[in-house]
N, C-alpha and C positions, 0 to 999 in steps of 0.2 A: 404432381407436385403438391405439396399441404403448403400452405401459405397463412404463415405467423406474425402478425403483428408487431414489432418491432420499430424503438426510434434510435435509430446511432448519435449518440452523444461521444462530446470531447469533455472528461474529466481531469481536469487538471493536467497532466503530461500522458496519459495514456487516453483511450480511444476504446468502443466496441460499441455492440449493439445492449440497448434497457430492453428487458421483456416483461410485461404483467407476470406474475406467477401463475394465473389464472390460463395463461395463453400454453403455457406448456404442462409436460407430462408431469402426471405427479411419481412417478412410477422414477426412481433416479436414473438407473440402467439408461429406461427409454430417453429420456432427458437429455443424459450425456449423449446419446447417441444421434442425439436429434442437433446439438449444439455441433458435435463436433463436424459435422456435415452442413451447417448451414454456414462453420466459418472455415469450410474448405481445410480441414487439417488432414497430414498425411503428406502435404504436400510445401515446400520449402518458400513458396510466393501466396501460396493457399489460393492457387489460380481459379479452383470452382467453388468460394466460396467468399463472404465480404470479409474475411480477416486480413488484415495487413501486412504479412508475412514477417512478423514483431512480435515478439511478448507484448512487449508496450501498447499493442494496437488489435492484440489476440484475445483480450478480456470481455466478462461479460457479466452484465450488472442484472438480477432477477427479484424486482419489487412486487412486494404486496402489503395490503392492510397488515397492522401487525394486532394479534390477539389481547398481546400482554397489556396491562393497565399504565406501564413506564413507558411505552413505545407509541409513534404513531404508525410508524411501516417496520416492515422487516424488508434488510438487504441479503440476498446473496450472493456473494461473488465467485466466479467461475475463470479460473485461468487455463482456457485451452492451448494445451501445448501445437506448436506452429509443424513441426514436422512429424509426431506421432499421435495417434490418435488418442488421447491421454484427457480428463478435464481431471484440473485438483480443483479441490474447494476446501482446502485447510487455510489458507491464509485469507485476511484481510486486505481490499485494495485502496487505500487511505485517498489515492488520485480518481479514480472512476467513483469514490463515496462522494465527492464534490459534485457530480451530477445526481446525483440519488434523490437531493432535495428539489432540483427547478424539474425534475420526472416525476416525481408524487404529487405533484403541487397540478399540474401540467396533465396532468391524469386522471385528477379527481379523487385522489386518496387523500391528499391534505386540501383545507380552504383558506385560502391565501386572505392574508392581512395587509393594511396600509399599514407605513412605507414598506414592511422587511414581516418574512414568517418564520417563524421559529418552531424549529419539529425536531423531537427525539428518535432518531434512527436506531432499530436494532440489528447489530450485525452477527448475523445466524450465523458466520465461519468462526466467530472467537466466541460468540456469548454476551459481546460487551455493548454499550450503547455510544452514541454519540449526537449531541445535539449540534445540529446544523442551522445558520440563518442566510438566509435567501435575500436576494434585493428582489421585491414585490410591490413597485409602487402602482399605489391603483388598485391593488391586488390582482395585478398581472408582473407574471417573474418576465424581468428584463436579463438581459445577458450582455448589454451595455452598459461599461465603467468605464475606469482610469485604472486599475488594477493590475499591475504585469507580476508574472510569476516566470520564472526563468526557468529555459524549453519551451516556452511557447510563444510564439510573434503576436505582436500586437498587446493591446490590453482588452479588459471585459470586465464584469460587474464580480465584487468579490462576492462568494463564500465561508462563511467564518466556522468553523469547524472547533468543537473543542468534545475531545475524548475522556471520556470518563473512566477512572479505575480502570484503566489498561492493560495494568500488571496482568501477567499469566494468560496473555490470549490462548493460550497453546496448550501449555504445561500447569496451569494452574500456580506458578509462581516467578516472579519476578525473576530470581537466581536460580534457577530450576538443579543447580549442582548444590545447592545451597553456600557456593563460594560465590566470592567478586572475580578470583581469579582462579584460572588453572593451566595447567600442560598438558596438553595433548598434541601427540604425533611431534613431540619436541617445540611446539612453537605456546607461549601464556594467548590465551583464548580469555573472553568475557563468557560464559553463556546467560543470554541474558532474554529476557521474555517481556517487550511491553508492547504493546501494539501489536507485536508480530514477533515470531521467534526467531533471533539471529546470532551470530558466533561474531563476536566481534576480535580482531586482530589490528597489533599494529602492522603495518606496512611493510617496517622495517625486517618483521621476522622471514618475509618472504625473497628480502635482496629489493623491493619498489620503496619508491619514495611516497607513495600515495595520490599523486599528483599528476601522475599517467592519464594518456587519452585513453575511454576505453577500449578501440579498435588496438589499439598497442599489448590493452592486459587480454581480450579476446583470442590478441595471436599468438600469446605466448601459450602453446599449448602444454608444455611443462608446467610451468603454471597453476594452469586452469586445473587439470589432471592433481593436482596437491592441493588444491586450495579445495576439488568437491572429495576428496579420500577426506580433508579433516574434515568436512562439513556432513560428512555421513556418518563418521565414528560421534561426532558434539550431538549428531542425531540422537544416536544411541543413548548416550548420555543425559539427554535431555528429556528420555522415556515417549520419545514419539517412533521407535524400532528402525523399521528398515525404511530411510527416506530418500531411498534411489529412485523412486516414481515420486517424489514428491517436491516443491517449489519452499518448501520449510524445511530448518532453519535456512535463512537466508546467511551469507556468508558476505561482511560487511570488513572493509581493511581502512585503517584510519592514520591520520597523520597528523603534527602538530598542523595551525592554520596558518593563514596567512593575515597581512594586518587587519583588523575589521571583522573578522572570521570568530568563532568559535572552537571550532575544529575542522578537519578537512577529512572526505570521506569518501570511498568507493563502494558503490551498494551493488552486489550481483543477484541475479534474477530467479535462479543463482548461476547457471551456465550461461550467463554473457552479464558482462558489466551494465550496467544502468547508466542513459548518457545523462541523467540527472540524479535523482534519489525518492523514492518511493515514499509517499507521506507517512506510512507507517514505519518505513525505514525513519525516517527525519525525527518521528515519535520516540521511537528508539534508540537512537545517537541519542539525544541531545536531555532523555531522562536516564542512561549510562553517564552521559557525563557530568551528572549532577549525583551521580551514586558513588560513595566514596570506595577506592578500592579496586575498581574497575579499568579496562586498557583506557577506555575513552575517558574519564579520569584523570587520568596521569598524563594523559597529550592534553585535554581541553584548556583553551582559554577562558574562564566563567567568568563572567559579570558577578556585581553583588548583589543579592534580591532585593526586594525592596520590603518594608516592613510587615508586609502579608505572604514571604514567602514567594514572589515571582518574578521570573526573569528571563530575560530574551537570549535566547539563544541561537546564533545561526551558521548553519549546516554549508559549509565549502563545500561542491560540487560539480560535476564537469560542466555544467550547463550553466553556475552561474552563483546563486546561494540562496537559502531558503529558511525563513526565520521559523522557530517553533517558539512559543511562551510556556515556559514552565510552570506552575503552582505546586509550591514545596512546602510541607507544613514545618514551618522553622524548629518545632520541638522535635520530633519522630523524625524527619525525612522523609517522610512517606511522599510520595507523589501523587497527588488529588486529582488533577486536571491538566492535557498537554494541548494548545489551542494552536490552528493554524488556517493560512487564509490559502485558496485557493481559487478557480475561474473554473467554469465549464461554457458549453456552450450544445446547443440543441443542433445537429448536421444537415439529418434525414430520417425522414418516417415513411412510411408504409408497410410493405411485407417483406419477409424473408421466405424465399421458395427454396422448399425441402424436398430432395428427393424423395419416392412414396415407401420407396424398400426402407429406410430407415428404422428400425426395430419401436 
């Protein structure tokens, strides 16, 4: 067995093992090969391996020193698929980035400050950066607050997260059709790119209300079956080809909210519904709804910004609601900076034993 270093963190609503970059192969092949076997894929429970038998709990976060003179670390993120032996690393995971910083800090890549540290994350899957702050008092990260983020019980020490120029993680542009709006496969589609590439839809086009559990929209396998045929044609579309191996674009169905709400939203994975919403999903909703033109648009409830362009926005979802702050530059529109708060929490550390055959 090879035995990998490894500390399983809770980021935000999803779950997996942090690796050094140093600790694994550099060689990708061997990597993926090596990942997909230490988190047991192949199999529906991942019963020989520490994955979860979840998306949500099947991810994995890969830090190191970052080169760049903008960065302090570089993130990888790796979503190993649960029953095929599949790793993508196109997307961004906005919830496992919530541990990235008490990992770096906690590892000796960054040097923690009194009360709170502040480090610029570069994330290797879009290109883009995000500074993250840490609760550090002493200059030891603590993981106890008052902080509840909804999906997870209890509270713990926030995370403050704000994304930079997020536009085009993907496609290199915000509207990547260069519309707000289009049709495809009969139903008006957003395609839209911020944080993460996704297809947004109202609800209503598919006969749901929005507001479904998602074991209800999982079981409608009709469904599911029309919602990933559009979500591979918006692929096309979006200039990322054939994305039947791949977890982009995400395929996101929206509804007017409820009182207090902003909008109300179902984020899929994209072959099963999210029992909450993906922080980079949350980045995404809530800078479409601040984009004129768009489905999410024409359902949101907006706030008024406040004289510098920001404003709160929060994300209905099955698990509860989730605020993002917008930063809108009042003259352009363009969107500067999407900030949100987040928990992690440190699990378990030691090794991960790999089988030796592993390529």
């Amino acid at each position: 067995m090879q035995r990998i270093p490894s500390v399983l963190m809770r980021g935000g609503t999803s779950r997996g093992p942090f690796f050094l970059a140093s600790d694994l192969p550099a060689d990708r092949a061997e990597r993926d090969s090596l990942l997909i076997s230490a988190m047991g894929s192949g199999h529906p429970l991942q019963i020989d391996g520490i994955g979860g038998g979840n998306p949500l709990t099947s991810k994995v976060a890969i830090v190191g020193p970052s080169a760049r003179a903008d960065a302090d670390v570089d993130y990888l993120f790796a979503q190993v698929n649960v029953e095929r032996a599949l790793v993508d690393t196109a997307p961004n995971c906005g919830n496992m980035l919530a541990a990235v910083g008490p990992f770096a800090i906690e590892q000796g890549l960054v040097q923690a400050t009194d009360p709170v540290t502040r480090l610029t994350i570069y994330n290797v899957n879009t290109g883009k950066r995000i500074e993250a702050t840490v609760q550090t008092p002493g200059g030891v990260v603590t993981y106890e607050g008052d902080t509840a983020i909804a999906g997870v019980p209890g509270t713990a020490a926030p995370v403050k997260m704000a994304f930079l120029d997020a536009a085009g993680s993907k496609t290199g542009k915000l509207l990547p059709s260069g519309a707000a709006l289009d049709r495809i496969e009969g139903v008006e589609v957003t395609l839209f790119d911020m944080a993460v590439a996704a297809v947004l839809a109202d609800a209503e086009s598919f006969g749901k209300t929005g507001h479904e559990a998602p074991a209800e929209l999982d079981a409608d396998r009709a469904f599911m079956e029309r919602l990933d045929r559009l979500r591979r044609e918006c692929g096309q579309r979006m200039g990322l080809g054939d994305v039947s191996q791949m977890v982009i674009p995400k395929p996101i169905l929206l509804a007017a909210p409820s009182p207090g709400a902003s909008i109300t939203a179902r984020y899929f994975m994209p072959h099963s519904c999210h029992t909450a919403v993906a922080i980079t999903g949350a980045v995404c909703i809530a800078s479409a709804c601040c984009t004129p033109g768009t489905v999410a648009h024409r359902l949101a409830r907006l706030p008024e910004p406040d004289a510098e362009g920001r404003r709160m926005l929060v994300i209905e979802h099955p698990s509860g609601r989730t605020p993002v702050e917008i930063e809108q530059d009042p003259e352009t529109g363009r969107i500067g900076r999407a900030m949100v708060i987040r928990t992690a929490r440190r699990l378990f550390d030691g090794n991960v034993h790999v089988r030796d055959h592993v390529a």
